[in-house]
RODO-2510 file (C-alpha; in nm, 4 decimals, decimal comma):
residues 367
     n   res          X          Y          Z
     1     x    -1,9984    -0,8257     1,5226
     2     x    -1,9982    -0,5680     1,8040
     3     x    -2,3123    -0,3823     1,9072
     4     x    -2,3472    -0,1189     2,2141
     5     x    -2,7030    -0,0210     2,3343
     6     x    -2,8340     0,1593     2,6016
     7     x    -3,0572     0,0837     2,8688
     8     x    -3,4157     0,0865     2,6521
     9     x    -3,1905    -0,0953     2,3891
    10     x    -3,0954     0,1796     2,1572
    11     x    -2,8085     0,0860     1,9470
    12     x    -2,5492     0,3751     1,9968
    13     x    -2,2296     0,2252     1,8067
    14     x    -2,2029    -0,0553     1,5752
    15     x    -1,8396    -0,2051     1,4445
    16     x    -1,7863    -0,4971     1,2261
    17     x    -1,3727    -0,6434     1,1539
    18     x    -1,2822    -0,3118     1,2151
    19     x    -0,9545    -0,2276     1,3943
    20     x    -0,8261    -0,1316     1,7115
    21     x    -0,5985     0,1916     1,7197
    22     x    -0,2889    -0,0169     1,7890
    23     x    -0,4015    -0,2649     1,4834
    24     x    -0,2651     0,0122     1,1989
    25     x    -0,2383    -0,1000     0,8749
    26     x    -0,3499    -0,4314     0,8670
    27     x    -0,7167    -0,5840     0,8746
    28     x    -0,8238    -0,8320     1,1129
    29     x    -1,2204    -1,0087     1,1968
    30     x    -1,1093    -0,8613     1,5224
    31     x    -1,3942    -0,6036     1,6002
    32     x    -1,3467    -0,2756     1,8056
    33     x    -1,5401    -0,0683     1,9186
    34     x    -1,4818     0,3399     2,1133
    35     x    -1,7771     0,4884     2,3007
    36     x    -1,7611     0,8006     2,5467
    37     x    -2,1032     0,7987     2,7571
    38     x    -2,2459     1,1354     2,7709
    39     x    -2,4513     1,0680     3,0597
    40     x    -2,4357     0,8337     3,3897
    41     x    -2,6183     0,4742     3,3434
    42     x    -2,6316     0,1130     3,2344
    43     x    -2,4744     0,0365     2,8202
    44     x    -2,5008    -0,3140     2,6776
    45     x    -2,1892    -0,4586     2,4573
    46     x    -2,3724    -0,7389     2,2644
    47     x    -2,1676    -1,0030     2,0629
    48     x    -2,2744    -1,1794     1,7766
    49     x    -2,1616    -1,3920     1,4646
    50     x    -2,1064    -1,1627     1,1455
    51     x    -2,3265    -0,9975     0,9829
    52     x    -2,5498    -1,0061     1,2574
    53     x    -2,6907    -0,6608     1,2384
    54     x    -3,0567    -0,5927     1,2764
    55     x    -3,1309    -0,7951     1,5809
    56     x    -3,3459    -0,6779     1,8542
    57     x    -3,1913    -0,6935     2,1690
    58     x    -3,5083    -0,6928     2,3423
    59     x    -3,6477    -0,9904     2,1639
    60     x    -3,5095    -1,3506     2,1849
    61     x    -3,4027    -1,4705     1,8494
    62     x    -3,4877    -1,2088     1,6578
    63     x    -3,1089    -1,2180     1,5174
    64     x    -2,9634    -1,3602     1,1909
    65     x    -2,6589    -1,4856     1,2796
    66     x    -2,5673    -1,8661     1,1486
    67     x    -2,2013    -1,9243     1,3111
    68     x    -2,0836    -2,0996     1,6737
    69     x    -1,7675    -2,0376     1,8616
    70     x    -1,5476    -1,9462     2,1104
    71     x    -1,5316    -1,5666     2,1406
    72     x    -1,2397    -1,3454     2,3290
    73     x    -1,3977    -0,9884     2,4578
    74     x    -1,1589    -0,7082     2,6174
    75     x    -1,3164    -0,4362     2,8048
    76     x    -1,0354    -0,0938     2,8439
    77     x    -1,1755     0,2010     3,0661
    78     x    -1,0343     0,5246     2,9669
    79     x    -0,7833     0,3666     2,7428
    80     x    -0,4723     0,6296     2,6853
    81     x    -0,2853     0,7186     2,3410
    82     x    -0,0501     0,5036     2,1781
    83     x     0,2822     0,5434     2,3309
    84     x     0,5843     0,7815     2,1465
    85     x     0,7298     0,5189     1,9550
    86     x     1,1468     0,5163     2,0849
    87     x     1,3165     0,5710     1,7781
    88     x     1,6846     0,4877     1,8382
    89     x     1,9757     0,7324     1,7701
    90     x     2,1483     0,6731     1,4225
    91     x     2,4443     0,6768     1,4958
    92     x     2,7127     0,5395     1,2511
    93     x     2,6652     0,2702     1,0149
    94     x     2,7808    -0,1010     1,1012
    95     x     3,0432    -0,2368     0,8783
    96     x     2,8239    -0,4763     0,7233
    97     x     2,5468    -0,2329     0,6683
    98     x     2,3896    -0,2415     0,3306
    99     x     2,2708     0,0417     0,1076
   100     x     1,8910     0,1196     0,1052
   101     x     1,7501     0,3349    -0,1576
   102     x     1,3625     0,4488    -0,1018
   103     x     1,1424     0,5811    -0,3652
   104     x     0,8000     0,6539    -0,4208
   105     x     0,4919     0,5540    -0,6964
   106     x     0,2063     0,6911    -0,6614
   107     x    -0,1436     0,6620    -0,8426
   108     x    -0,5448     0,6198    -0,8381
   109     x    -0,6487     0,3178    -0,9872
   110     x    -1,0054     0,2077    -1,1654
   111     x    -1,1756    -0,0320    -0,9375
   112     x    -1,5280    -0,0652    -1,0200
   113     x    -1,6376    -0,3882    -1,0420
   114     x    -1,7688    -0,6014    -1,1996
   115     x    -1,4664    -0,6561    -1,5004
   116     x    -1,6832    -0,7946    -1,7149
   117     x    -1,8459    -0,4723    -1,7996
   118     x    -1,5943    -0,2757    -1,6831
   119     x    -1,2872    -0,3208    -1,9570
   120     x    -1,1068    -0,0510    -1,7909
   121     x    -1,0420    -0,2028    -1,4508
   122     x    -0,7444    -0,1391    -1,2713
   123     x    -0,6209     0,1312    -1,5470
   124     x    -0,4820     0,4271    -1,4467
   125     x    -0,7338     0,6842    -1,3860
   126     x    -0,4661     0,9645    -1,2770
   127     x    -0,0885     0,8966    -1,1747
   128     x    -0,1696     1,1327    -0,8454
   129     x    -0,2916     1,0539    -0,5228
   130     x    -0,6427     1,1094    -0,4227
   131     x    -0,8920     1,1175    -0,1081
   132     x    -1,2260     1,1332    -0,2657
   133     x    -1,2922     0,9023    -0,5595
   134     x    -1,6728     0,8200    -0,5257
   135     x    -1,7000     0,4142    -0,6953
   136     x    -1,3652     0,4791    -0,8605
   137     x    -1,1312     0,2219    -0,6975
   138     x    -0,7772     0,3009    -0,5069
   139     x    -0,5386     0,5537    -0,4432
   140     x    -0,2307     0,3929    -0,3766
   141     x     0,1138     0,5028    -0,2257
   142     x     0,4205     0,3019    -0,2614
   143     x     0,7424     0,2771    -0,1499
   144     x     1,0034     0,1229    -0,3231
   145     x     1,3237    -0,0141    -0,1613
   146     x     1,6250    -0,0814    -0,3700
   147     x     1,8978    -0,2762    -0,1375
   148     x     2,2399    -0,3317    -0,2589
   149     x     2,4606    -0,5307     0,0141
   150     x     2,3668    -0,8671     0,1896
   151     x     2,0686    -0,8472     0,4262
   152     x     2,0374    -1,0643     0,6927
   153     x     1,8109    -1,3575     0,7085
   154     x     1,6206    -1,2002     1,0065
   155     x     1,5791    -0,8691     0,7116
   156     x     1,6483    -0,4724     0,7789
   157     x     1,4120    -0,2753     1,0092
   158     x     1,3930     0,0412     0,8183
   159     x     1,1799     0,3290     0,9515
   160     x     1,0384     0,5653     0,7222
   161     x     0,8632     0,9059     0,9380
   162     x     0,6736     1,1784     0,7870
   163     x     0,5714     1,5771     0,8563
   164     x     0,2317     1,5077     0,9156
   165     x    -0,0143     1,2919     1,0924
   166     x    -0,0411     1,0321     0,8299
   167     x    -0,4046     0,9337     0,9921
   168     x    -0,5393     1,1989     0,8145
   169     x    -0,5477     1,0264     0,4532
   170     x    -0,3642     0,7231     0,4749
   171     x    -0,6688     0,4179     0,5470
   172     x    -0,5292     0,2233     0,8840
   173     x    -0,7755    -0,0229     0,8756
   174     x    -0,6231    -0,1198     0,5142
   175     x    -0,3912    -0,3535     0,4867
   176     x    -0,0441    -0,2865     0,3530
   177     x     0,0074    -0,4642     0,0014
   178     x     0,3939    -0,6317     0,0794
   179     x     0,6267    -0,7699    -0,1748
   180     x     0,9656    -0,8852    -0,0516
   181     x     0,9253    -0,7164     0,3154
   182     x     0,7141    -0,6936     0,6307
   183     x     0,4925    -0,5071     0,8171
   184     x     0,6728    -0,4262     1,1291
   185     x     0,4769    -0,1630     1,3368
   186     x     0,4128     0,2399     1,3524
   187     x     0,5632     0,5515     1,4915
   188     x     0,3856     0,8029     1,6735
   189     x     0,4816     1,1113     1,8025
   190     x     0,5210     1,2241     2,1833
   191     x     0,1328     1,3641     2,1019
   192     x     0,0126     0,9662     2,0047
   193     x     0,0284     1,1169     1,6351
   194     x     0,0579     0,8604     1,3821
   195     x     0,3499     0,9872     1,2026
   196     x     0,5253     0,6839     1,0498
   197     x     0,5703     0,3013     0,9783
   198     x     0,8564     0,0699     0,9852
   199     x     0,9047    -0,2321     0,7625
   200     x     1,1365    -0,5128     0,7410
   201     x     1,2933    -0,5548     0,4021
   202     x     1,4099    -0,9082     0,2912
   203     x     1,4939    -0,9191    -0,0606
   204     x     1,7181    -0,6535    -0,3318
   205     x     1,4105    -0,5010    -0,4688
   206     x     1,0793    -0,4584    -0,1978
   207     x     0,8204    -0,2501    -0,1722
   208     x     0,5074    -0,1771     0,0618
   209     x     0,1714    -0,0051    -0,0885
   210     x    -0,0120     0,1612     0,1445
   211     x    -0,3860     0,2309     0,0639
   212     x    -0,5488     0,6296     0,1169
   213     x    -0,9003     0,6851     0,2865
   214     x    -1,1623     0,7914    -0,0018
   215     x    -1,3555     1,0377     0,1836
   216     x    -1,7143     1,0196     0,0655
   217     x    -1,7269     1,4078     0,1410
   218     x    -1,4250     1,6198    -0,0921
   219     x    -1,1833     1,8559     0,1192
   220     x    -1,2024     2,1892    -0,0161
   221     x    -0,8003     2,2961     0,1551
   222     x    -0,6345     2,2124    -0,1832
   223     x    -0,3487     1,9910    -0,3036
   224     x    -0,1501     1,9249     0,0358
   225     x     0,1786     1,7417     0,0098
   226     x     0,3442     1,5524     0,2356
   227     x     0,7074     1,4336     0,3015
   228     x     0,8522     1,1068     0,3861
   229     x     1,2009     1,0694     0,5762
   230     x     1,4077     0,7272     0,5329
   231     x     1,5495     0,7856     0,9057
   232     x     1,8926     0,6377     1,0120
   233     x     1,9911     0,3690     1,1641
   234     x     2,3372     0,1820     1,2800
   235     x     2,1826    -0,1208     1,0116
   236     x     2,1637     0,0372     0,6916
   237     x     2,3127     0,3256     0,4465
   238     x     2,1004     0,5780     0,2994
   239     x     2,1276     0,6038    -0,0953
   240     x     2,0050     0,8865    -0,2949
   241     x     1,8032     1,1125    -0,1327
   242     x     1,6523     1,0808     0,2591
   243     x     1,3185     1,2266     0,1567
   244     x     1,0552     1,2196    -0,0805
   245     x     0,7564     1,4342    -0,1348
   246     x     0,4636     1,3242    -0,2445
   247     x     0,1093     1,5386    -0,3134
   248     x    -0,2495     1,4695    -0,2252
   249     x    -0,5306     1,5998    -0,3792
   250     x    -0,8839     1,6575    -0,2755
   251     x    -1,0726     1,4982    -0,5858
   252     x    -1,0036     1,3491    -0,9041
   253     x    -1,1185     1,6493    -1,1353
   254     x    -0,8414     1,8590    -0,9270
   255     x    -0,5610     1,6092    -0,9730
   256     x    -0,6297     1,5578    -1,3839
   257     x    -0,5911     1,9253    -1,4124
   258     x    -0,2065     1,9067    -1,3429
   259     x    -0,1350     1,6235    -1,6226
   260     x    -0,0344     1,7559    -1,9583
   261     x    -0,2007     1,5978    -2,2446
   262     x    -0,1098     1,4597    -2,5159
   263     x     0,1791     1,2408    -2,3160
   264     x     0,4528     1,0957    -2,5012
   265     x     0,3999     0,7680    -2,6831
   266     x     0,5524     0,4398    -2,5142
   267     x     0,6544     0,1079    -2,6369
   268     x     0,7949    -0,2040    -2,4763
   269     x     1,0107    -0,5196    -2,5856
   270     x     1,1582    -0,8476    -2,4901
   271     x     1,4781    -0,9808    -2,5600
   272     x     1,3859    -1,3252    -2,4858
   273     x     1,0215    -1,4250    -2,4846
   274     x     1,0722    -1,7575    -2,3801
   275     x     1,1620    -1,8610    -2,0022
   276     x     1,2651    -2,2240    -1,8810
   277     x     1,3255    -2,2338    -1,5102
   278     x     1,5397    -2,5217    -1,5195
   279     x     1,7711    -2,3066    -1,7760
   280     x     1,7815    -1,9991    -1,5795
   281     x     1,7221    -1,7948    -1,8536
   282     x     1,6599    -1,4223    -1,8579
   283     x     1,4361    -1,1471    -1,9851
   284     x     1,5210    -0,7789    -2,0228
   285     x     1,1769    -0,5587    -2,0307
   286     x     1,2743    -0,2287    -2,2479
   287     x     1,0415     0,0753    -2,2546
   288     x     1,0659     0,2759    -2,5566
   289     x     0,9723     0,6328    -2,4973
   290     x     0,8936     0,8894    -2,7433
   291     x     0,8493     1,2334    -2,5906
   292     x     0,9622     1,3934    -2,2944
   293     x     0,9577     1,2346    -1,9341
   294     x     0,7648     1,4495    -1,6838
   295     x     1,0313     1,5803    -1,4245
   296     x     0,8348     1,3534    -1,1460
   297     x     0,8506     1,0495    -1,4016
   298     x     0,5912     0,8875    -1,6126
   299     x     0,3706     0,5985    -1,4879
   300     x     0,2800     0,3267    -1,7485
   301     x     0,0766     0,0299    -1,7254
   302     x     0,1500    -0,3393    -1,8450
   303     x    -0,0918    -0,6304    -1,8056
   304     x    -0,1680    -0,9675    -1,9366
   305     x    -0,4788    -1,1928    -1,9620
   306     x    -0,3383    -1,3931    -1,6840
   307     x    -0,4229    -1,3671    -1,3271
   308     x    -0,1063    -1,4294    -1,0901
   309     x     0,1106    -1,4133    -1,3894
   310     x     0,3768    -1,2164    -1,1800
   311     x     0,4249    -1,5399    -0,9701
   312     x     0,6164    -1,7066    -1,2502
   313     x     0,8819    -1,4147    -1,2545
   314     x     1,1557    -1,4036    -0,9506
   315     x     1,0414    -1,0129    -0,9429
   316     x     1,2756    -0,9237    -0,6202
   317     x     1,5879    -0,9790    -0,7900
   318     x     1,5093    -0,7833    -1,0785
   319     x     1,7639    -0,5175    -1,2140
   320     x     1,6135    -0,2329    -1,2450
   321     x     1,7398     0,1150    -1,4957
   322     x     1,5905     0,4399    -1,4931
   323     x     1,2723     0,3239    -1,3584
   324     x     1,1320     0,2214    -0,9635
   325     x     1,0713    -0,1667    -0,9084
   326     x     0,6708    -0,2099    -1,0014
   327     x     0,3947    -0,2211    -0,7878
   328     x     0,1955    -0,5323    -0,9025
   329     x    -0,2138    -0,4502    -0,9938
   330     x    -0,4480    -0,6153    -0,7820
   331     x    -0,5077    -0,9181    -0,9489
   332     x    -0,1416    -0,9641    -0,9868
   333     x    -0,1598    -1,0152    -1,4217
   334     x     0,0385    -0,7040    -1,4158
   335     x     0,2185    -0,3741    -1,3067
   336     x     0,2485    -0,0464    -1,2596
   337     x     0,5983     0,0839    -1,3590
   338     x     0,7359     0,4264    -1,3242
   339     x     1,0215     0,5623    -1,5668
   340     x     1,2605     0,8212    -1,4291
   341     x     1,4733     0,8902    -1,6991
   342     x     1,6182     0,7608    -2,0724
   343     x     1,9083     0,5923    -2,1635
   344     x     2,1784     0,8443    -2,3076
   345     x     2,2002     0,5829    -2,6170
   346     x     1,8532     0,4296    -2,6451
   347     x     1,6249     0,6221    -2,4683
   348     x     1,4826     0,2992    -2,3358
   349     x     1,4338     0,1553    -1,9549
   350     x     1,5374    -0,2338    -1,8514
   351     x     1,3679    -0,4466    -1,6120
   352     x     1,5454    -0,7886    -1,5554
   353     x     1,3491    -1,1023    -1,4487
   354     x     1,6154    -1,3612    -1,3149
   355     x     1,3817    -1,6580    -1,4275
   356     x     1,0342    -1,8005    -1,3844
   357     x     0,9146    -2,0684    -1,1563
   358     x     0,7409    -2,3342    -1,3402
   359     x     0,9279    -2,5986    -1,5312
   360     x     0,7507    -2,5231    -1,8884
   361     x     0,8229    -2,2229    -2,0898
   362     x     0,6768    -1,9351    -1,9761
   363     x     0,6404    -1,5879    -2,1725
   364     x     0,5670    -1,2614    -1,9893
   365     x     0,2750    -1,0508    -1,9505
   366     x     0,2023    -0,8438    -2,3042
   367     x     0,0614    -0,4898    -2,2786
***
């Protein structure tokens, strides 16, 4: 726990875990603290266990604080921006390079806890993304990477920049939710603009959800969307399209008003319901879907009773058809999968889980 006071003992900034501007995206117990003194004199830092936070500083003891240890404290005066990040010329595929394919969910999620009384957590409250949500949970955006090729065992660097300072709504002291890839740093601009992120990808299917700010106080400058560039690099192809767009709107009220009601009506079967990892067997997940498929797809939402039930399903070699590979919800029972399109002969969508990983049969989450 940080404090900074001035010379009668007037707290003037406060910071608790929060993160320094080089610490993007990921959430450490690593306070920080900026301050810009407004007038000559003497200013107190004052270090204490967390949550240590209604101490006097002018009376011994008067704290809270129950923990003992070691501490670290770095002092930077007149600290500069973050450095242009040096994003290296494309140039022309290696031989060996394999074929990336980025796509996009995106959503606002119930979150208000606690579940018991709250049957609707982490349903889909709109598929959009949002900045102010009040007690309503998460907006999340996710990128999907589809890889088809070997990747290395040290993974593919892929760097993802947008047309915008990304600051602005995306929450940097969040931490990026990872599946099959790793956090790997941020671009900025010649300006110290946060403009992008680049993650290593280490399995076929991978993506990286990254959490928006929910301003307590709604914008009023409309829906603004955004657009995300797979740059190129001398390690990987590009498949499908380079860029997607994505929308953000100010509240929640404004982002229902662009989803048409009634939607179309969606089933889902197995063709095998029972998994035995020492057989190897497989599941194909099919999506039945009567109605028509918004343009931008349709996000649907499967869970089961089971926390960490996706654990028992080898979920980054899945083959995926028509659809993105599936965020997971935040308890990890289930997921959020987007369909693209129908099968010319079924009008169905396939989602192929290689096996599970305990030894007894397992069956996969129901809606």
């Amino acid at each position: 726990m940080l404090r900074l006071f001035d010379a009668d003992g007037q707290q003037l900034a406060t910071n608790n875990n929060g993160s320094a501007p080089d610490e993007v995206f990921f959430r450490t117990t690593d306070s920080f603290l900026r301050f810009t003194a407004q007038t000559a004199g003497e200013y107190f830092v004052a270090v204490s266990s967390s949550p240590n936070t209604n101490y006097d500083p002018n009376r011994p003891a008067s704290g809270s604080g129950g923990t003992r240890g070691e501490y670290g404290l770095e002092i930077k005066l007149n600290p500069a921006a973050p450095e242009a990040s040096v994003i290296p010329i494309a140039g022309r595929p290696i031989a060996t390079a394999p074929t990336i394919t980025m796509e996009t969910v995106v959503g606002t999620f119930d979150g208000v806890l606690p579940i018991a009384t709250n049957p609707n957590f982490d349903n889909i409250v709109v598929p959009e993304l949002v900045q102010s949500l009040a007690a309503r949970g998460q907006s999340l955006l996710t990128f999907s990477f589809a890889t088809q090729g070997t990747i290395p065992p040290e993974g593919v660097e892929v760097l993802i920049a947008a047309d915008s300072d990304i600051g602005e709504f995306l929450n940097r002291d969040a931490r990026v939710i990872l599946v099959g890839a790793n956090n790997s740093g941020s671009l900025y601009d010649t300006d110290g603009t946060l403009i992008g992120f680049k993650i290593k990808i280490f399995e076929p299917q991978a993506n990286a959800s990254f959490v928006l700010q929910n301003k307590p106080i709604p914008e009023t400058d409309g829906p603004e969307t955004v657009n995300f560039t797979l740059l190129g690099s001398r390690n990987y192809r590009i498949g499908g399209s380079a860029t997607e767009s994505v929308t953000i709107y100010d509240t929640i009220e404004q982002a229902q008003a662009t989803v048409v009601e009634p939607g179309p009506k969606v089933g889902l079967s197995l063709s095998n319901n029972t998994l035995i990892e020492s057989q190897g067997t497989e599941t194909t997940l099919t999506f039945n879907v009567d109605g028509v498929i918004p343009s931008d797809g349709l996000l649907v939402y499967v869970d089961s009773p089971t926390r960490l039930a996706l654990g028992e399903l080898a979920l980054t070699r899945s083959t995926i058809v028509g659809g993105e590979f599936p965020p997971a919800n935040f308890d990890a029972s289930g997921f959020y999968f987007k369909i693209l399109q129908t099968t010319p002969a079924s009008r169905s969508r396939r989602w192929m889980n290689p096996c599970c990983r305990n030894s007894r049969p397992q069956k996969l989450p129901k809606a």
